[in-house]
MARTOR-145033 format. One record per residue (C-alpha): residue in one letter; x, y, z. Coordinates in steps of 0.2 Angstrom, whole numbers, padded with zeros to 4 digits. Each point is the difference from the previous one (the first is absolute). Layout:
NODE   aa      c1      c2      c3
NODE    A       X       Y       Z
...
***
This chain:
NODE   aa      c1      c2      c3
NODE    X    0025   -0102   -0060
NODE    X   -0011    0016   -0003
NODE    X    0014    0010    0004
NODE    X    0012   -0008   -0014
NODE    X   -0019    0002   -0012
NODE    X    0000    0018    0003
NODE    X    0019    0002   -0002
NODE    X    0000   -0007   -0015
NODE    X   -0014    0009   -0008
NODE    X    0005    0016    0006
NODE    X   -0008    0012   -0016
NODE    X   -0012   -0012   -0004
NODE    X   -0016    0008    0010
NODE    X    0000    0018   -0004
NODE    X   -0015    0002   -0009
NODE    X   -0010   -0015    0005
NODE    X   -0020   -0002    0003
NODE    X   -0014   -0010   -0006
NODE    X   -0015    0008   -0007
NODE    X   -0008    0015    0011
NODE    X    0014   -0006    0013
NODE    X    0017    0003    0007
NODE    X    0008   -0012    0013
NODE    X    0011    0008    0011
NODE    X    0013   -0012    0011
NODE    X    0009    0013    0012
NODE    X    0013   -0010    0009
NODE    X   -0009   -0007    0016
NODE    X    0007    0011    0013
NODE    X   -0011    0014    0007
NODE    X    0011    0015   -0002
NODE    X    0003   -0005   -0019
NODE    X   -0022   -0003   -0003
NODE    X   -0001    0018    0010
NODE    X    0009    0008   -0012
NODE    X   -0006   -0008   -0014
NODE    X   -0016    0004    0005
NODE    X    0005    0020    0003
NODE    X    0003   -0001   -0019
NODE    X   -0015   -0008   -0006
NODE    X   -0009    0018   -0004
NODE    X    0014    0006   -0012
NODE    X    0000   -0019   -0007
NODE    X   -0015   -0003   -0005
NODE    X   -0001    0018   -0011
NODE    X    0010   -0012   -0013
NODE    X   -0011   -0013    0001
NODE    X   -0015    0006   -0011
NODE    X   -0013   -0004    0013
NODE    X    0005   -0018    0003
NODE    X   -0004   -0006    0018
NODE    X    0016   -0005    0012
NODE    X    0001   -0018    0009
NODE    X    0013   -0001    0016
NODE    X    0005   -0017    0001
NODE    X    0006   -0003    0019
NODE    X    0004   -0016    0009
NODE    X   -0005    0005    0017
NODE    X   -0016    0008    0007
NODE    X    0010    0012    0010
NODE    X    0004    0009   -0016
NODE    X   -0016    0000   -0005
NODE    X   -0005    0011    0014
NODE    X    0011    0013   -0004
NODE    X   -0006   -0002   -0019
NODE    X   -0018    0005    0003
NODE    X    0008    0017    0008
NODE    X    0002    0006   -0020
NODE    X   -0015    0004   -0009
NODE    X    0010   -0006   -0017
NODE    X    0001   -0016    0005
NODE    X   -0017   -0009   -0013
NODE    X    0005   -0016    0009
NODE    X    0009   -0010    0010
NODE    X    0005   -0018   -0004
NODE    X    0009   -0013    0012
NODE    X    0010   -0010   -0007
NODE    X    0010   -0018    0005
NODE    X    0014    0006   -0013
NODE    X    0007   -0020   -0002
NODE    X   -0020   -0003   -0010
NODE    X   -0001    0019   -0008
NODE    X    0016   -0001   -0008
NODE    X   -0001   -0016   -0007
NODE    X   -0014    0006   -0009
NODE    X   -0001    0004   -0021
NODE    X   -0005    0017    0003
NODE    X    0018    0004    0011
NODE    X    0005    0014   -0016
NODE    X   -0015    0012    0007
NODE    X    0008    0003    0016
NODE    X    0010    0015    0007
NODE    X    0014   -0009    0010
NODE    X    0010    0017    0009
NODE    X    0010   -0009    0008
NODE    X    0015    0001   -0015
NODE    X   -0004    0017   -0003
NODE    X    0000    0008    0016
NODE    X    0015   -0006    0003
NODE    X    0007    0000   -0015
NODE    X    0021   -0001    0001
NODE    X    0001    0008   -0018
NODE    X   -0012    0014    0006
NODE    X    0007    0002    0019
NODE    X   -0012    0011    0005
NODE    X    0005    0013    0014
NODE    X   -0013   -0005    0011
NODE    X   -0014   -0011    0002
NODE    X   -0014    0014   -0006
NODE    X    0011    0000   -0016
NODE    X   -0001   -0017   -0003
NODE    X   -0018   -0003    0001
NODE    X   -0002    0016   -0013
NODE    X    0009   -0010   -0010
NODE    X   -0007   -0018    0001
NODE    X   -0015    0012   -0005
NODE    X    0007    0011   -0012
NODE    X   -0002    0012    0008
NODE    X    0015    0011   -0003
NODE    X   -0003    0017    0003
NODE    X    0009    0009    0015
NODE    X   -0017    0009    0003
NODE    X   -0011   -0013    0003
NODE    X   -0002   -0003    0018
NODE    X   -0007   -0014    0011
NODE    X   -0018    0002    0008
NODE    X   -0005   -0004    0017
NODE    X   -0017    0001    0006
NODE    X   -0006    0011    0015
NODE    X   -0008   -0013    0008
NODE    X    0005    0006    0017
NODE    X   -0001    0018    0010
NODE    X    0014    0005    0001
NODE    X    0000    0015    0011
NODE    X   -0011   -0011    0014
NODE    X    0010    0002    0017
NODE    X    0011   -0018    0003
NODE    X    0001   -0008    0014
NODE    X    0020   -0004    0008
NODE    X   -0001   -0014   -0006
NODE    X    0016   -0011   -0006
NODE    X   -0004   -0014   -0012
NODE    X    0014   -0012   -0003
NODE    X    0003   -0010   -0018
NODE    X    0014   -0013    0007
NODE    X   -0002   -0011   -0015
NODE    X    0003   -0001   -0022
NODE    X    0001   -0013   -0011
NODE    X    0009    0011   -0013
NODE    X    0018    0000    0015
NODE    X    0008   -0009    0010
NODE    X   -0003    0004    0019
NODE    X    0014    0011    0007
NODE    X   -0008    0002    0019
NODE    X   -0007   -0014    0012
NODE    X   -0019    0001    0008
NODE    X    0012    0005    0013
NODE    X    0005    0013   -0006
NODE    X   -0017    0008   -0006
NODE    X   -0008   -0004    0016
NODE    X    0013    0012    0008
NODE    X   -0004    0012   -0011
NODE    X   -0019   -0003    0005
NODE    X    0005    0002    0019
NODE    X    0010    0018   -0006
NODE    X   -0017    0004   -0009
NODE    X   -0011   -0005    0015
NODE    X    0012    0010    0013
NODE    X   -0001    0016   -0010
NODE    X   -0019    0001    0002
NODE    X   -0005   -0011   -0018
NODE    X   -0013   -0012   -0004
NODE    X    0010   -0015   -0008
NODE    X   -0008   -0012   -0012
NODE    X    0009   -0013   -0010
NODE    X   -0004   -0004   -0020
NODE    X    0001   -0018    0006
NODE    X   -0008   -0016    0002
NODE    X   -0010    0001    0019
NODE    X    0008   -0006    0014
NODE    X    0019   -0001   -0008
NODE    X    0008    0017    0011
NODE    X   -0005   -0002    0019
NODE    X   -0010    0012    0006
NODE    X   -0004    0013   -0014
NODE    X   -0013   -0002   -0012
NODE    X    0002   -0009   -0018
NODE    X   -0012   -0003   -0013
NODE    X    0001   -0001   -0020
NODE    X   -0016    0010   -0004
NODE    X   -0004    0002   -0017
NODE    X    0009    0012   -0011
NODE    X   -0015    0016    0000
NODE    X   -0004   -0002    0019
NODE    X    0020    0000    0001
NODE    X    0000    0012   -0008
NODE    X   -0014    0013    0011
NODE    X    0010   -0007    0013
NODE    X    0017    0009   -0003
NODE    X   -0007    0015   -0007
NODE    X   -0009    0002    0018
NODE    X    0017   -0005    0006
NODE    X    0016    0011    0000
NODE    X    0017   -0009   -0002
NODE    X    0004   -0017   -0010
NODE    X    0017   -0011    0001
NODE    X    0003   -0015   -0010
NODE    X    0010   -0010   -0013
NODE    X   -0001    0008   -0017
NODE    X   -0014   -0008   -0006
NODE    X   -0013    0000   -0015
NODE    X   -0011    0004    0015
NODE    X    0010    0016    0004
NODE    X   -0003    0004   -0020
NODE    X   -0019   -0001    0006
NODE    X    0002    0010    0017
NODE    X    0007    0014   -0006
NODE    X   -0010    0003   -0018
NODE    X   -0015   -0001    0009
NODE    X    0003    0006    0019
NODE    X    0010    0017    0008
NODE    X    0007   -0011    0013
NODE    X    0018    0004    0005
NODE    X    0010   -0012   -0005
NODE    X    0017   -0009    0002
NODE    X    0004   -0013   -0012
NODE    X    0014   -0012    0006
NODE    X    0011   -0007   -0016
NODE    X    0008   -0017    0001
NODE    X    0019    0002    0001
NODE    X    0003   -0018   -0006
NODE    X   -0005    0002   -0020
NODE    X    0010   -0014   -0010
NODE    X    0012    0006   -0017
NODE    X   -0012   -0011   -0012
NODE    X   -0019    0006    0006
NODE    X   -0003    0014   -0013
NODE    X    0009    0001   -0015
NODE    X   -0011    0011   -0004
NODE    X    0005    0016    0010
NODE    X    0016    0009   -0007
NODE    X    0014   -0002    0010
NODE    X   -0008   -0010    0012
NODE    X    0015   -0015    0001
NODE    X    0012    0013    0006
NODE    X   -0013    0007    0015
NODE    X   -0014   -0012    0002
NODE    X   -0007    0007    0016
NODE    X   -0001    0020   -0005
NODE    X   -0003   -0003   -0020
NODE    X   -0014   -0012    0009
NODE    X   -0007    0015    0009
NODE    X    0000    0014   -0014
NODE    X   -0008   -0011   -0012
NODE    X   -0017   -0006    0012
NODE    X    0003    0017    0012
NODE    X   -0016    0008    0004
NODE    X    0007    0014    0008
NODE    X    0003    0005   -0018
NODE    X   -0016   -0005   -0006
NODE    X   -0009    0012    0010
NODE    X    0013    0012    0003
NODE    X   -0013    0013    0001
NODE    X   -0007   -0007    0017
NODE    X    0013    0000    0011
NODE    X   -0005   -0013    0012
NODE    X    0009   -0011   -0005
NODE    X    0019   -0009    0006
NODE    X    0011   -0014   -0007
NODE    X    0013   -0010    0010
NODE    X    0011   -0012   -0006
NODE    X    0001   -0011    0014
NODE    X    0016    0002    0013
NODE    X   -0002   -0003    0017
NODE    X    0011    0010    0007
NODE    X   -0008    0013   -0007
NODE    X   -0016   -0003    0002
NODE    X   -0004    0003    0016
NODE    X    0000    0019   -0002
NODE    X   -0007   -0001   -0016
NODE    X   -0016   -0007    0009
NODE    X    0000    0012    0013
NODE    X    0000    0017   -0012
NODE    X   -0013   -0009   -0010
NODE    X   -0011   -0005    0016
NODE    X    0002    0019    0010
NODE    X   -0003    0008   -0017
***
């Protein structure tokens, strides 16, 4: 129902606030309020001193919210009782806007800009140094083996042998995972900034592309190899140009964060392909 609401009032929300107030309703994944939130310096230069709300639906996000100074407030929301409310014109709903078809942003930091107006090729995103990042890391692999945001192309099977690889060249392995759910490794789901200490005194990452790879790599010099579902449908984002005729690669240049932070090079990007795999995983282990 929300989604057909935003849909449906796809220009409606530009310009909204409410007295010395601006509502901001990122979509409620984690990558898309992190980069939202990288904007929210060069945003508010337009709003003439107005304070910024970031409505969210889960705690979670809020951790990763209180990392940005520009945020004046958080507020969490039930969105089935805030949108039923008269005062639903002063929200910034993003959603439409970030992915916006008529747009068709070429990437996911292009989409944002312009759900924010922000238009300008110069303008770049901001990410905290929260972190050292020259600290010595320990070899340690952390493993990411699940995402809401795609469908799971490998088994725990699968990523436990990856762990046993790990663990047989001399890594620490720990798993992004409720406790006790891979057989003998360690799992836990720590909150975002203690996950995040945790990678940047570790030194390589592997998981699904994620919102929570968004958040590794802005924040953390962790190497990284991101694996890309290879089993995108047609219909998911009509948003992205040309996506119908290559789903899985159009997928993978519009969200890549290789390109992103192409400045870095720590990171690699895989289209998952398991005959292939195998030696991907080995290059990226020894190197």
């Amino acid at each position: 129902m929300l989604r057909k609401l935003i849909n449906s009032s796809r220009l409606l929300y530009l310009t909204r606030s409410f007295g010395n107030y601006v509502f901001l309703y990122p979509p409620q994944g984690l990558g898309d309020i992190l980069f939202v939130l990288s904007f929210l310096s060069e945003y508010k230069k337009k709003l003439s001193g107005k304070k910024v709300i970031l409505m969210i639906e889960k705690k979670y996000f809020g951790e990763l919210a209180q990392l940005y100074e520009e945020v004046d407030g958080i507020l969490l929301i039930n969105p089935k009782e805030v949108f039923g409310l008269n005062r639903f014109y002063a929200i910034n709903i993003l959603y439409p806007l970030i992915y916006d078809p008529l747009f068709l942003p070429k990437n996911i930091l292009c989409g944002v800009k312009h759900s924010l107006g922000l238009e300008d090729d110069e303008v770049r995103p901001n990410f905290p140094k929260i972190f050292d990042q020259e600290k010595n890391r320990k070899k340690r692999l952390i493993i990411s083996p699940f995402a809401t945001s795609c469908t799971p192309c490998m088994s725990n099977e699968d990523w436990l042998v990856i762990a046993q690889l790990a663990k047989r060249k001399g890594f620490e392995v720990f798993f992004n995972a409720p406790k006790g759910v891979f057989d003998g490794f360690e799992c836990d789901l720590l909150p975002i900034k203690e996950f995040l200490s945790f990678c940047s005194e570790s030194t390589h990452f592997i998981g699904y592309r994620s919102g929570l790879c968004d958040v590794v790599a802005s924040f953390t010099p962790i190497k990284m190899l991101i694996v890309y579902p290879n089993n995108r449908k047609k219909s998911e984002f009509n948003c992205i140009k040309d996506y119908d005729l290559d789903p899985n690669n159009k997928y993978l240049q519009f969200c890549s964060l290789k390109q992103i932070f192409s400045d870095r090079g720590n990171i690699e990007e895989f289209i998952f392909d398991k005959d292939s795999f195998a030696l991907f995983l080995e290059d990226f282990l020894n190197g």
